[in-house]
Backbone as JSON Lines, residues from 0, in Angstrom:
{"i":0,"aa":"X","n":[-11.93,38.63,-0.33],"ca":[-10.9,38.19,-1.24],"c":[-9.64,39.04,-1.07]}
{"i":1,"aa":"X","n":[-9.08,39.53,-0.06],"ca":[-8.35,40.21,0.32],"c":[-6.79,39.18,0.68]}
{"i":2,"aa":"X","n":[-7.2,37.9,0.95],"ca":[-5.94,36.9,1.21],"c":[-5.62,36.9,2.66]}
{"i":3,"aa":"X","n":[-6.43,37.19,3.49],"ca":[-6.15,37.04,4.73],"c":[-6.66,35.86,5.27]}
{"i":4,"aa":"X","n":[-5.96,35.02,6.43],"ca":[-5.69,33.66,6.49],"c":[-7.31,33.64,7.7]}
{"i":5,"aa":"X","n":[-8.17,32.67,7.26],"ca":[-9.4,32.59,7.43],"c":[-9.36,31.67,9.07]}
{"i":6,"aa":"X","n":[-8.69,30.41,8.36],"ca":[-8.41,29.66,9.7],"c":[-7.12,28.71,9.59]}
{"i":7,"aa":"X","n":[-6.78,28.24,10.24],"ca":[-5.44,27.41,10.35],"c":[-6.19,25.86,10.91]}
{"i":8,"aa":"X","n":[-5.43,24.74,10.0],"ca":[-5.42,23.32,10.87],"c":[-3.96,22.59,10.25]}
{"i":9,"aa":"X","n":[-3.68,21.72,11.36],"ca":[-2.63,21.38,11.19],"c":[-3.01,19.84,10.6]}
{"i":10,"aa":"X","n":[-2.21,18.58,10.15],"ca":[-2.53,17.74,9.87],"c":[-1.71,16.54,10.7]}
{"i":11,"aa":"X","n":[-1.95,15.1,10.99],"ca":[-0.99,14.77,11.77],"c":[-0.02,13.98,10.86]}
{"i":12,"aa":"X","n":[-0.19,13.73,9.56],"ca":[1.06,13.41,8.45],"c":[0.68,14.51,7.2]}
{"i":13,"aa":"X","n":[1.58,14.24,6.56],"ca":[1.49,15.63,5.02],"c":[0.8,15.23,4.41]}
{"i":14,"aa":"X","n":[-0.38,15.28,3.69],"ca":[-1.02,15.24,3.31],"c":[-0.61,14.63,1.77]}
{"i":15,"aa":"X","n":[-0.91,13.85,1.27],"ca":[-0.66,13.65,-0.33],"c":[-1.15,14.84,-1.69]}
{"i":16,"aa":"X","n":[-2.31,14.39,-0.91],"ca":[-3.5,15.61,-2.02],"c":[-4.33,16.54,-0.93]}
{"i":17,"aa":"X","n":[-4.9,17.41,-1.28],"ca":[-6.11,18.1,-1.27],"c":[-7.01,18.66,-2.48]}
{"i":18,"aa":"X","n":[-8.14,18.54,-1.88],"ca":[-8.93,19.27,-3.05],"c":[-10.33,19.78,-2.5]}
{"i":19,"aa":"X","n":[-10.53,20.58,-3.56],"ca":[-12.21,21.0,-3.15],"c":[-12.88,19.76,-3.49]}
{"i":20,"aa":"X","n":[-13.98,19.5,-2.59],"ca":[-15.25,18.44,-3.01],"c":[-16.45,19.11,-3.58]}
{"i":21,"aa":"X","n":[-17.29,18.55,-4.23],"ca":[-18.33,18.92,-4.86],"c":[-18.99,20.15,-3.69]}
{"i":22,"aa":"X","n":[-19.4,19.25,-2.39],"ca":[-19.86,19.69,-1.4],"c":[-19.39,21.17,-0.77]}
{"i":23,"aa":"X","n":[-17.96,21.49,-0.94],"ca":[-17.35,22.95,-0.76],"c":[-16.77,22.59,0.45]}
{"i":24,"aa":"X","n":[-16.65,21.29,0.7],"ca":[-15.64,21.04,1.91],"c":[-14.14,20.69,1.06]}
{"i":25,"aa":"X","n":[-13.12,20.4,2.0],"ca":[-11.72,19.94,1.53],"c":[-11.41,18.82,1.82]}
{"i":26,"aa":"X","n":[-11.24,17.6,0.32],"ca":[-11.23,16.29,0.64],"c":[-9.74,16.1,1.36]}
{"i":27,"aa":"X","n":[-9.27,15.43,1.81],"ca":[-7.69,15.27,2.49],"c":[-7.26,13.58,2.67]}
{"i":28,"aa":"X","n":[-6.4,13.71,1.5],"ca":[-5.86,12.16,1.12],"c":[-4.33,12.03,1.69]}
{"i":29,"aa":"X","n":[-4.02,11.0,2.48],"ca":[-2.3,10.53,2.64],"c":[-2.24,9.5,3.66]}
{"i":30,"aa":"X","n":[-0.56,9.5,3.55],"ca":[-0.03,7.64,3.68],"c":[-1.0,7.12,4.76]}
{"i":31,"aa":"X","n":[-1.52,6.05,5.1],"ca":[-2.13,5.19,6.26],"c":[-2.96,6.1,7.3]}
{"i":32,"aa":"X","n":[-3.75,6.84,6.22],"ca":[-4.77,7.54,6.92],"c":[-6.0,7.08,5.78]}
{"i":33,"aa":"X","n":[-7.45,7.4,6.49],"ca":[-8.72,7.09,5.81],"c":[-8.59,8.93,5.01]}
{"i":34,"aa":"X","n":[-9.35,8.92,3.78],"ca":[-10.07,9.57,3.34],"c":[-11.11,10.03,4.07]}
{"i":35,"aa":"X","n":[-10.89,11.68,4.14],"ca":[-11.73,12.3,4.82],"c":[-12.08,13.48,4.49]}
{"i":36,"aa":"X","n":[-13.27,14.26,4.66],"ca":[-13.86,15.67,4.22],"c":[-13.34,16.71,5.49]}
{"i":37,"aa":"X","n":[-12.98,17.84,5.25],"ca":[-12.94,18.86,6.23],"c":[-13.56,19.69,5.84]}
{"i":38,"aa":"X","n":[-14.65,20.25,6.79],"ca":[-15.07,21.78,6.62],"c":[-14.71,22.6,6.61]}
{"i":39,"aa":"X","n":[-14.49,23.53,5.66],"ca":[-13.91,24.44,6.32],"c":[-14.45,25.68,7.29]}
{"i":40,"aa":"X","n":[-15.84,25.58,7.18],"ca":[-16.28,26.77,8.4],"c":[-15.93,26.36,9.66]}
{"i":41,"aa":"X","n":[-15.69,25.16,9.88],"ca":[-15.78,24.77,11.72],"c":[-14.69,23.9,11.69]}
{"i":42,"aa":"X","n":[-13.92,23.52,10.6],"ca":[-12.78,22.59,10.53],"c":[-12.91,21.1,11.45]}
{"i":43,"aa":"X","n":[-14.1,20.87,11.57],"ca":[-14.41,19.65,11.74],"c":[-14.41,18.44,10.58]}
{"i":44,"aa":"X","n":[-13.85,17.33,10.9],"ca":[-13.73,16.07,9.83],"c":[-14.74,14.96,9.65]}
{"i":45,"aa":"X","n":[-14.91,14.54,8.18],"ca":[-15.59,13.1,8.51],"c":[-14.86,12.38,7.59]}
{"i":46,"aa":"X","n":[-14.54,11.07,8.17],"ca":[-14.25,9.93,7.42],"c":[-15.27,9.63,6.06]}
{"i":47,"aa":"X","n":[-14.64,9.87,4.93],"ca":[-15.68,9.28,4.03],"c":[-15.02,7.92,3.55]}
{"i":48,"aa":"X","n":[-13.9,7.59,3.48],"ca":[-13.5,6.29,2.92],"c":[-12.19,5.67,3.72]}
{"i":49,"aa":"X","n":[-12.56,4.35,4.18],"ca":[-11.17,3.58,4.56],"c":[-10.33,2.97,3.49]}
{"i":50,"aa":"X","n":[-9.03,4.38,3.48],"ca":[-8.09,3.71,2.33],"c":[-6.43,2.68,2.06]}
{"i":51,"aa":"X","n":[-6.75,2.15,4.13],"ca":[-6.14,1.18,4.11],"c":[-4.64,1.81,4.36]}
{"i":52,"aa":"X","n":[-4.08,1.36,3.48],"ca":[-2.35,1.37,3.68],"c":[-2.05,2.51,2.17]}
{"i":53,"aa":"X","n":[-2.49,2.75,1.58],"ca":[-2.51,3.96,0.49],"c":[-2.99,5.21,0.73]}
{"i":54,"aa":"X","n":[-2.55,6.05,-0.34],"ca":[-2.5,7.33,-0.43],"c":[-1.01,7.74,-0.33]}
{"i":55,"aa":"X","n":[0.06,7.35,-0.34],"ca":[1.26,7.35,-0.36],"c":[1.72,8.84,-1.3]}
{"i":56,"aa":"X","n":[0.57,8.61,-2.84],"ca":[0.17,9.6,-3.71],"c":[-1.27,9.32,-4.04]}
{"i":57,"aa":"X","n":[-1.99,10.87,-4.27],"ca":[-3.01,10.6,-4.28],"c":[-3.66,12.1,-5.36]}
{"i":58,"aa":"X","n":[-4.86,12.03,-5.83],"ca":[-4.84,13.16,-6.54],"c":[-6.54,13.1,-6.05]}
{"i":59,"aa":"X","n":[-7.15,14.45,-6.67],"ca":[-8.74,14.71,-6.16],"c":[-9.28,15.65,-7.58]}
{"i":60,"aa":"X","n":[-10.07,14.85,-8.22],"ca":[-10.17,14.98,-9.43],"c":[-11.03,16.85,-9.62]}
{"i":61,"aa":"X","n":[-11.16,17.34,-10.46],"ca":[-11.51,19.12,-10.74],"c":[-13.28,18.59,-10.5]}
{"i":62,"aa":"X","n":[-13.87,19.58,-10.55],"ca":[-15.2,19.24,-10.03],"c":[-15.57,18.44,-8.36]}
{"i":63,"aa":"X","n":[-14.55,17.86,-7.97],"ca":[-14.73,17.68,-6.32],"c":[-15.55,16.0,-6.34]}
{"i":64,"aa":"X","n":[-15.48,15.52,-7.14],"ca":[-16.82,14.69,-7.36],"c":[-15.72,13.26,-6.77]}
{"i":65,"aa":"X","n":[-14.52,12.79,-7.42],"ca":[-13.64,11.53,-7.15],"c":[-12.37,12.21,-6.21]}
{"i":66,"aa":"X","n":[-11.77,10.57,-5.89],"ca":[-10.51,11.24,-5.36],"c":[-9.58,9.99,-5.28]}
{"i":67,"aa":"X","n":[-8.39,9.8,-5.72],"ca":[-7.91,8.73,-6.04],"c":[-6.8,8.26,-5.07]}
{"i":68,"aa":"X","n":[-6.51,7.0,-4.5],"ca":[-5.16,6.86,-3.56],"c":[-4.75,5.82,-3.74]}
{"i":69,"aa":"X","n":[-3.21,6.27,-3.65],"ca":[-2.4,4.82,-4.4],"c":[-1.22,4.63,-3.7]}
{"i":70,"aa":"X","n":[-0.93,3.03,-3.59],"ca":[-0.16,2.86,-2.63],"c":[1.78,3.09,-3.31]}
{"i":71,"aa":"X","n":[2.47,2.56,-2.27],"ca":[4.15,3.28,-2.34],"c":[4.48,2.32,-3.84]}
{"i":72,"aa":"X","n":[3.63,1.55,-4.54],"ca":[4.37,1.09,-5.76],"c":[5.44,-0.12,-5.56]}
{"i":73,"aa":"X","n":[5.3,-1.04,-3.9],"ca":[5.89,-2.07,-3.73],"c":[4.83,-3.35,-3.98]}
{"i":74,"aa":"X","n":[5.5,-4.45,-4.19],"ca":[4.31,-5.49,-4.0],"c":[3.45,-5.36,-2.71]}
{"i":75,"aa":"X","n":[2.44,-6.06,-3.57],"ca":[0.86,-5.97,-2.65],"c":[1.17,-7.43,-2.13]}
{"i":76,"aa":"X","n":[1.72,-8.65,-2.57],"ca":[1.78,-10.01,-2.37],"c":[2.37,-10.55,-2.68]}
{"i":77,"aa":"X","n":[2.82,-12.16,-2.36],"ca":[3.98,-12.99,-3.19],"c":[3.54,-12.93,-4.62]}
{"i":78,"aa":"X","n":[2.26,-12.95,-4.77],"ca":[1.83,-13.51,-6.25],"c":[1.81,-12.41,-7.32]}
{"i":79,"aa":"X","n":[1.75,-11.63,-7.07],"ca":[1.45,-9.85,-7.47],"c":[2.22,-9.1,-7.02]}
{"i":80,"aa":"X","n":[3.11,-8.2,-8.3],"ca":[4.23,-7.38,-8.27],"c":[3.18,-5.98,-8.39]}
{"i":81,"aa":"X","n":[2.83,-4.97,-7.9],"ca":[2.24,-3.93,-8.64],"c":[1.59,-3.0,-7.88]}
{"i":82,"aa":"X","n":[0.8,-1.63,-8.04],"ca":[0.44,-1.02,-7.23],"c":[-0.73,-0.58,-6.78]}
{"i":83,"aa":"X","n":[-1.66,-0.57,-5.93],"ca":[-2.5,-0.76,-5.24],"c":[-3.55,0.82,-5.78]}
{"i":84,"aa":"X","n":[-4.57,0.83,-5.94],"ca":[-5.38,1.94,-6.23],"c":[-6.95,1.61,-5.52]}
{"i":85,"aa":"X","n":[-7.17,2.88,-5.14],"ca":[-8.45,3.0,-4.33],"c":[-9.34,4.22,-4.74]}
{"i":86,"aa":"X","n":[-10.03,4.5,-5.49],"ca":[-11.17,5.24,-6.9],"c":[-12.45,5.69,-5.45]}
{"i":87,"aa":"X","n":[-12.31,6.89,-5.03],"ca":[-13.49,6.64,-3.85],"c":[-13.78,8.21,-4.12]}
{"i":88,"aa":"X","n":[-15.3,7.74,-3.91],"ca":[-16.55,8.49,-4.91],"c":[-16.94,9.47,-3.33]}
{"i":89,"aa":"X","n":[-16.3,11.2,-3.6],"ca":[-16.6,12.0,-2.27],"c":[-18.08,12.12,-1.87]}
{"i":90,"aa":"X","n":[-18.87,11.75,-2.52],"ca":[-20.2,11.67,-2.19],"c":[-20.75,10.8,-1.63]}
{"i":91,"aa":"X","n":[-20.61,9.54,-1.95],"ca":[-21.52,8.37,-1.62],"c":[-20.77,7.84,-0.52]}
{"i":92,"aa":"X","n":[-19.03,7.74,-0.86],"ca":[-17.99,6.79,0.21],"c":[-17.86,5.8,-0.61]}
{"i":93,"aa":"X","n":[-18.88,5.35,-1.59],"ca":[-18.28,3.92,-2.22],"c":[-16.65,3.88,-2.75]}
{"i":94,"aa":"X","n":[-16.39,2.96,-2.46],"ca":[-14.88,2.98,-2.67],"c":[-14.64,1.6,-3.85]}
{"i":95,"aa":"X","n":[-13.66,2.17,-4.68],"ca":[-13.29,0.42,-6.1],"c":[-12.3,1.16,-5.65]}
{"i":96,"aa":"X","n":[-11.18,-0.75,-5.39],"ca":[-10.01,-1.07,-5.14],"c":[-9.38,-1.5,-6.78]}
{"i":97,"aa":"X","n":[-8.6,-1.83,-7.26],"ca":[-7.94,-2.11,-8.08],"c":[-6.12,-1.77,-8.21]}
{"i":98,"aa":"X","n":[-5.97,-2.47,-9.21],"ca":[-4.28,-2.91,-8.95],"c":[-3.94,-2.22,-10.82]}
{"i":99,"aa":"X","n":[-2.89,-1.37,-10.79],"ca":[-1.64,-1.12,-12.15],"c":[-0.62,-1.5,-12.18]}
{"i":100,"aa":"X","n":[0.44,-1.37,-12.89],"ca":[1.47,-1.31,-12.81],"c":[2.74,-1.28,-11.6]}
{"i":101,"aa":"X","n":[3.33,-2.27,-11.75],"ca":[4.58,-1.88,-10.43],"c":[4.97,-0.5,-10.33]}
{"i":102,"aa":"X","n":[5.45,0.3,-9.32],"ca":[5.81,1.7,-9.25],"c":[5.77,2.83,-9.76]}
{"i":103,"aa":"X","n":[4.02,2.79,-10.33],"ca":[3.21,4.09,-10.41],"c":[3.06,5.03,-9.37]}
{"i":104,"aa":"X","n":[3.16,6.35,-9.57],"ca":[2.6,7.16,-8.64],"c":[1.4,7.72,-9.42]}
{"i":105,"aa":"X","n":[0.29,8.04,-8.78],"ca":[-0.71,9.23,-8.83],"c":[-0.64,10.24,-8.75]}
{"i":106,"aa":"X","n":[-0.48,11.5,-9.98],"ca":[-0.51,12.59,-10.16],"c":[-1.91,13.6,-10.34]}
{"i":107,"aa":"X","n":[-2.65,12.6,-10.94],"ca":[-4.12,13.62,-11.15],"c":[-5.22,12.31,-11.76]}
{"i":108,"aa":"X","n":[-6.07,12.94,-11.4],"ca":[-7.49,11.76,-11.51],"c":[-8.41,12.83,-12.52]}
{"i":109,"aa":"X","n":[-8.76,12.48,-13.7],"ca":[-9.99,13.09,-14.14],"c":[-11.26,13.26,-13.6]}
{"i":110,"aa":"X","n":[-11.99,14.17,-14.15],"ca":[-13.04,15.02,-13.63],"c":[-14.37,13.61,-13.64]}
{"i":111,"aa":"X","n":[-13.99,12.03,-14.54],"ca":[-15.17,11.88,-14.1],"c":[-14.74,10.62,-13.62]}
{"i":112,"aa":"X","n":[-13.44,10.62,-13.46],"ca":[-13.24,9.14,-12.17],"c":[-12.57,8.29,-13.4]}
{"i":113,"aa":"X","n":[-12.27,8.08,-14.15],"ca":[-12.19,7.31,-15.26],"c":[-10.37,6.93,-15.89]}
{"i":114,"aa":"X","n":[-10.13,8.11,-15.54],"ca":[-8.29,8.06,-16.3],"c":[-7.87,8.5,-14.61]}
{"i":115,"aa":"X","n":[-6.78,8.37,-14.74],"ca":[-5.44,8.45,-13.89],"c":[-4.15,8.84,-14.54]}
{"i":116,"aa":"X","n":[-3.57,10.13,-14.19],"ca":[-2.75,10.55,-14.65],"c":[-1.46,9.96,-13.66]}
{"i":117,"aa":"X","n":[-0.84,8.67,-14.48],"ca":[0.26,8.16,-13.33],"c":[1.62,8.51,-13.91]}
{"i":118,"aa":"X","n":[2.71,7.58,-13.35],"ca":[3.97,7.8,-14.11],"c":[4.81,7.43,-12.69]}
{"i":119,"aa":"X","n":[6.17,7.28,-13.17],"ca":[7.51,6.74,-12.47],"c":[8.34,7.73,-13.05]}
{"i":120,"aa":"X","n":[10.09,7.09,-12.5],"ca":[11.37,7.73,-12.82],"c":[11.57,7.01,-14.51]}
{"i":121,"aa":"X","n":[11.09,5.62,-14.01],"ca":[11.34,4.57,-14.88],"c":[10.09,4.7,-16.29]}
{"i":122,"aa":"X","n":[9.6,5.11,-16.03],"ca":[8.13,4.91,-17.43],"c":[7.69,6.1,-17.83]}
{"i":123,"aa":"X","n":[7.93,6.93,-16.91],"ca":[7.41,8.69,-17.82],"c":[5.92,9.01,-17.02]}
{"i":124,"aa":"X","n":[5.34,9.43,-17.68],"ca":[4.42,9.96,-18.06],"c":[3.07,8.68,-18.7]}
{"i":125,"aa":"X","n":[2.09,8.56,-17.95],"ca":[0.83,7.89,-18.82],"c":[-0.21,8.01,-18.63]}
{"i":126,"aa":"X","n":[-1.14,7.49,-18.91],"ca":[-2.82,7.44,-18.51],"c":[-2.98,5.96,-17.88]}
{"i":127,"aa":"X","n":[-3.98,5.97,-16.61],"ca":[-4.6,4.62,-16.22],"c":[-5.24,4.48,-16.29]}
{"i":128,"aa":"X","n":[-6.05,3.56,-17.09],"ca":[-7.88,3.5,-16.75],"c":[-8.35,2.91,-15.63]}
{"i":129,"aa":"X","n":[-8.96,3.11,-15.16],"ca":[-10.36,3.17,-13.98],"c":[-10.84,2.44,-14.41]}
{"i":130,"aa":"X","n":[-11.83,1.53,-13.86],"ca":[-10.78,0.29,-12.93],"c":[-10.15,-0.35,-14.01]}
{"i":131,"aa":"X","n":[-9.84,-0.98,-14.7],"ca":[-8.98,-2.04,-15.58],"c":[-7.1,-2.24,-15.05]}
{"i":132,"aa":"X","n":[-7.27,-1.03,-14.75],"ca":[-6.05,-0.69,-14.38],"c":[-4.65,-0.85,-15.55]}
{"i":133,"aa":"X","n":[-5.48,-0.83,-17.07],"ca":[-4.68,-0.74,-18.44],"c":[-3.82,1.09,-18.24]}
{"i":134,"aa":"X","n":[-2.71,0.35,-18.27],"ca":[-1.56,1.84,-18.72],"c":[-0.84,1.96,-19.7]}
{"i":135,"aa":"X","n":[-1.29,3.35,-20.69],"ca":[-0.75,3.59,-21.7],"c":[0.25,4.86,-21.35]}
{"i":136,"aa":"X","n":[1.7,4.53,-21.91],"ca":[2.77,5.32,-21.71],"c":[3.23,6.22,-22.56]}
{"i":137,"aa":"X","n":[3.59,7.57,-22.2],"ca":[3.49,8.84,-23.05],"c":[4.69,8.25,-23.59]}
{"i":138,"aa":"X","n":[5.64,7.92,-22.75],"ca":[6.96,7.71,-23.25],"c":[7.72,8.38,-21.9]}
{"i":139,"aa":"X","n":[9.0,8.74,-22.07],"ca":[10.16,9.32,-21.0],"c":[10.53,10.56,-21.2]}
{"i":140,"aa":"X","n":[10.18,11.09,-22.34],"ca":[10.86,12.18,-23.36],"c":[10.36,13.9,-22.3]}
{"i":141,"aa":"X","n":[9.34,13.53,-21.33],"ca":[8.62,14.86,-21.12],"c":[9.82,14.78,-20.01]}
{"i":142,"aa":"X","n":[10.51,13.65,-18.94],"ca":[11.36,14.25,-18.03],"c":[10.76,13.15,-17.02]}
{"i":143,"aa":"X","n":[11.36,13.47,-15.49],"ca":[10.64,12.88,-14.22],"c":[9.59,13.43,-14.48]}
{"i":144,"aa":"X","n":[8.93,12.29,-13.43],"ca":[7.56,13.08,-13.34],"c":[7.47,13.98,-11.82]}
{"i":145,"aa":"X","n":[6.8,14.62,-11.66],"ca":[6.54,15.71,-10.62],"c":[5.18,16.18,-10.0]}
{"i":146,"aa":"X","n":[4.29,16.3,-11.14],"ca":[3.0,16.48,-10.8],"c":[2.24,16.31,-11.98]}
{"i":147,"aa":"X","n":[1.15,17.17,-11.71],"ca":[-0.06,16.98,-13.09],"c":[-1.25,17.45,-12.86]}
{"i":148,"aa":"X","n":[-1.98,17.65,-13.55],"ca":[-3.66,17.9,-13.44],"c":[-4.39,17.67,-14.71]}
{"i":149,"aa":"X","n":[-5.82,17.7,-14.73],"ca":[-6.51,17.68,-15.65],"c":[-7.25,18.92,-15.83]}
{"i":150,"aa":"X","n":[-7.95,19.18,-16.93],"ca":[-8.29,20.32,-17.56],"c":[-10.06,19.91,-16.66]}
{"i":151,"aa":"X","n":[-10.47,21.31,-16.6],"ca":[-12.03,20.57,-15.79],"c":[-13.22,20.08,-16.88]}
{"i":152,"aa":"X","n":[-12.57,19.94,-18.13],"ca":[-13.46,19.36,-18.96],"c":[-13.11,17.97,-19.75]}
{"i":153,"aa":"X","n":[-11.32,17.48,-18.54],"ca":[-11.01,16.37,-19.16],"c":[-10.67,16.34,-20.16]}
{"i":154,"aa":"X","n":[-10.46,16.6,-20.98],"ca":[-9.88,16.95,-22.11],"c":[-8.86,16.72,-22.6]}
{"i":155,"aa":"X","n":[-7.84,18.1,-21.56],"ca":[-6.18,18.31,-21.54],"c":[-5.64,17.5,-20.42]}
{"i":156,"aa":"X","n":[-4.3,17.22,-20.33],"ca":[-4.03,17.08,-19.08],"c":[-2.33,17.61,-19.21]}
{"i":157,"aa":"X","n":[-1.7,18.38,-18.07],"ca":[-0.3,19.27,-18.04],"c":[0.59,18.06,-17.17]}
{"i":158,"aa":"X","n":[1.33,17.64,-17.61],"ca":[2.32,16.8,-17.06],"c":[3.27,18.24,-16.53]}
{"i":159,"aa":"X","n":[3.91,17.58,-15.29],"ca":[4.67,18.31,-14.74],"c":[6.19,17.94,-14.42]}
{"i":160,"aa":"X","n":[7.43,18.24,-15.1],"ca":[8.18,17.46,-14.83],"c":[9.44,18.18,-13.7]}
{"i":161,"aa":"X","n":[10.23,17.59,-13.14],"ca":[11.33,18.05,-12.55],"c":[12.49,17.95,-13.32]}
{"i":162,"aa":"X","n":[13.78,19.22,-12.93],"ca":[14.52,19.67,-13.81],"c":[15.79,20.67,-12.62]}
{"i":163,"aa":"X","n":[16.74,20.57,-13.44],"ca":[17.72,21.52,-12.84],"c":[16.96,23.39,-12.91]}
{"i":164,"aa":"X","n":[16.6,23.4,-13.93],"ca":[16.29,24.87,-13.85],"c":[14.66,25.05,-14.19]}
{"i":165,"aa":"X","n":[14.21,24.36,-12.94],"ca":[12.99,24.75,-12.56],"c":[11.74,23.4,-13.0]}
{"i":166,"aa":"X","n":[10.8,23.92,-13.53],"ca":[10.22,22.77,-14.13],"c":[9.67,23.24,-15.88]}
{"i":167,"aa":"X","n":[9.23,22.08,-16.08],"ca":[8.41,22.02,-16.92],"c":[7.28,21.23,-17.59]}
{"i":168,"aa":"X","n":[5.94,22.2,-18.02],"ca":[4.89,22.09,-17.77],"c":[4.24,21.32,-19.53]}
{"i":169,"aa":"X","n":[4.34,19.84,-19.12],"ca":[3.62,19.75,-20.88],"c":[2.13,19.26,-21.32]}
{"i":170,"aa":"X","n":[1.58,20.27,-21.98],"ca":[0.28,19.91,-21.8],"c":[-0.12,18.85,-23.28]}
{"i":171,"aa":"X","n":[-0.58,17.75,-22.87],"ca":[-1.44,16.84,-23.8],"c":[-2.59,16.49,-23.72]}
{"i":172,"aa":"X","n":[-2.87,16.24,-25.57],"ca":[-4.43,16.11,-25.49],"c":[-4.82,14.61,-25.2]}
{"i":173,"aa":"X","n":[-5.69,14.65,-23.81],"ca":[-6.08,13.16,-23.26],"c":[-6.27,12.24,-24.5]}
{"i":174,"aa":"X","n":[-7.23,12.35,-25.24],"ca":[-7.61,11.5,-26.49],"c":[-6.41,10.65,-27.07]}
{"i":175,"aa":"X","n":[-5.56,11.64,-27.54],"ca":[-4.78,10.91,-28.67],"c":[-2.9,10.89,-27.97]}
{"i":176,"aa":"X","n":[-3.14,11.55,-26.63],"ca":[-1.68,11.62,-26.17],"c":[-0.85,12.73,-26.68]}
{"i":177,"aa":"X","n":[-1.06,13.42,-27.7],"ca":[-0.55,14.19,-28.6],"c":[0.08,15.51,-27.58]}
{"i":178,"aa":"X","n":[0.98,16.32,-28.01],"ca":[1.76,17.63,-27.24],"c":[0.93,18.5,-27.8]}
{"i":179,"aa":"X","n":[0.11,19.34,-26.86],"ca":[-0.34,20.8,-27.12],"c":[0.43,21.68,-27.04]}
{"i":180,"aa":"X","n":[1.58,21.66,-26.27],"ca":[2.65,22.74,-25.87],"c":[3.39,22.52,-24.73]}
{"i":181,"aa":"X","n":[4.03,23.39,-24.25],"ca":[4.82,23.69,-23.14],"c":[5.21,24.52,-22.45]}
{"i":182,"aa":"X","n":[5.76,24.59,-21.43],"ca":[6.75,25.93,-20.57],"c":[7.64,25.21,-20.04]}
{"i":183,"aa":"X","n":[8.78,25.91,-20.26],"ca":[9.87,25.36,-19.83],"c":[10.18,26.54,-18.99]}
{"i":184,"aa":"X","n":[10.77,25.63,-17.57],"ca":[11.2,26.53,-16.68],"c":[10.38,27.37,-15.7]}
{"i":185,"aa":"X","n":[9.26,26.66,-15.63],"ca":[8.03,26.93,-14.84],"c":[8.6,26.87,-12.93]}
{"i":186,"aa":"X","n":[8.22,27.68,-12.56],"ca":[8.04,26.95,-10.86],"c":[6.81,26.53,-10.38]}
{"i":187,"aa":"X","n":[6.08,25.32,-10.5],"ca":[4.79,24.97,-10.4],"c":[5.63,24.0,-8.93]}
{"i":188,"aa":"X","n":[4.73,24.19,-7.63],"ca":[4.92,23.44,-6.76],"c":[3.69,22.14,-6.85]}
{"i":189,"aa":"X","n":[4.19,21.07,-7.03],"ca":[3.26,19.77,-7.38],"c":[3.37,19.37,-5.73]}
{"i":190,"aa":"X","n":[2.27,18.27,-5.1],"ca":[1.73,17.78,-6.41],"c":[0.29,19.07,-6.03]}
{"i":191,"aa":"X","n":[-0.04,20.01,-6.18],"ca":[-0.95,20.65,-5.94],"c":[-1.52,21.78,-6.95]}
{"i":192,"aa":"X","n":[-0.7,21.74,-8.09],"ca":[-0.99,22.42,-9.53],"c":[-2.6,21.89,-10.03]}
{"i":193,"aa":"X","n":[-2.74,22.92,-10.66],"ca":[-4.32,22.39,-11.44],"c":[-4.04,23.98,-12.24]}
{"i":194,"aa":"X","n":[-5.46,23.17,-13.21],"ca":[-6.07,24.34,-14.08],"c":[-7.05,25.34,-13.38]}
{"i":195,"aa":"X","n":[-7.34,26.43,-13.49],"ca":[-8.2,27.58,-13.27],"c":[-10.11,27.05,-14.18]}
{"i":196,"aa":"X","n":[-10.39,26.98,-13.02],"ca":[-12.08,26.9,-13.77],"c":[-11.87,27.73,-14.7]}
{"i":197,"aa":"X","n":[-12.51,27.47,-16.35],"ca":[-12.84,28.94,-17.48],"c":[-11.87,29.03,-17.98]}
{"i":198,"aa":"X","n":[-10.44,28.48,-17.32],"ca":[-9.14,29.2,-18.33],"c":[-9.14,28.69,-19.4]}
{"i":199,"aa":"X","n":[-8.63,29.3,-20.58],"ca":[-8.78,28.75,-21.87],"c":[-7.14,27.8,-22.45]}
């Protein structure tokens, strides 16, 4: 635990998300690439899910268990204005497709696959449910959106917004939407913020 750099891999686009998987490998989500696990002892890959034309934004829920990818928020079809979501389970590979709102991005996926922490320039801040793809909106009031995470007991979740002088970090309680607090003027680099296992 000294911080010395273990191994290096490069990626061949930026990656949307990363995260730990249950397994203690690193899931690796982005644009028009499959969902895939990396090891990290031998930095070898496996495809666990084909996610098509998404991951544009993508989040990998605390516990390692889901991992969510969502497409650029343009129409999917003539008939359907809205944006494309792919719910794929790091264990099994099973993958649920489903459709939200026009020009959502994916900020953070709960710990048990179930909510989606999305949001726009245009809508704020909200929750998505898994699969239904029903979105309830915090409102606009927290700022752009920027990033996000969930608490590893699901619970909380910290909206992250962008700002002239820096950011700021607002945490609400999943249940009722309600403001637990804030920091204003945070430098949190999204989208890769999360909570600390244990922190209170």
């Amino acid at each position: 635990a000294d911080g010395s750099l273990v191994a290096r891999r490069r990626f061949p686009r930026a990656p949307s998300a990363l995260g730990w998987a249950s397994d203690g490998s690193l899931a690796v989500l982005g644009p028009f690439s499959p969902a895939y696990l990396l090891d990290p002892a031998t930095l070898a890959t496996r495809r666990i899910a084909r996610t098509g034309q998404l991951g544009f934004s993508a989040a990998v829920a605390p516990g390692g268990r889901f991992a969510l990818a969502a497409s650029s928020g343009g129409a999917v079809s003539a008939e359907y204005k809205g944006s494309s979501y792919a719910l794929v389970d790091l264990v099994s590979g099973e993958l649920t497709e489903f459709r939200g709102p026009h020009g959502l991005s994916a900020y953070a996926l709960s710990p048990d696959g179930t909510l989606a922490l999305v949001g726009s320039w245009e809508e704020g801040f909200g929750l998505l449910s898994i699969p239904d793809g029903a979105f309830v909106p915090f409102g606009r009031g927290d700022g752009p959106p920027s990033g996000g995470a969930f608490s590893p007991d699901g619970r909380v979740v910290v909206c992250v917004t962008a700002g002239d002088f820096g950011r700021t970090a607002v945490f609400r309680d999943v249940a009722t939407g309600g403001t637990l607090g804030r920091v204003d003027g945070v430098f949190i680099a999204p989208p890769f913020a999360g909570f600390v296992e244990g922190a209170d």
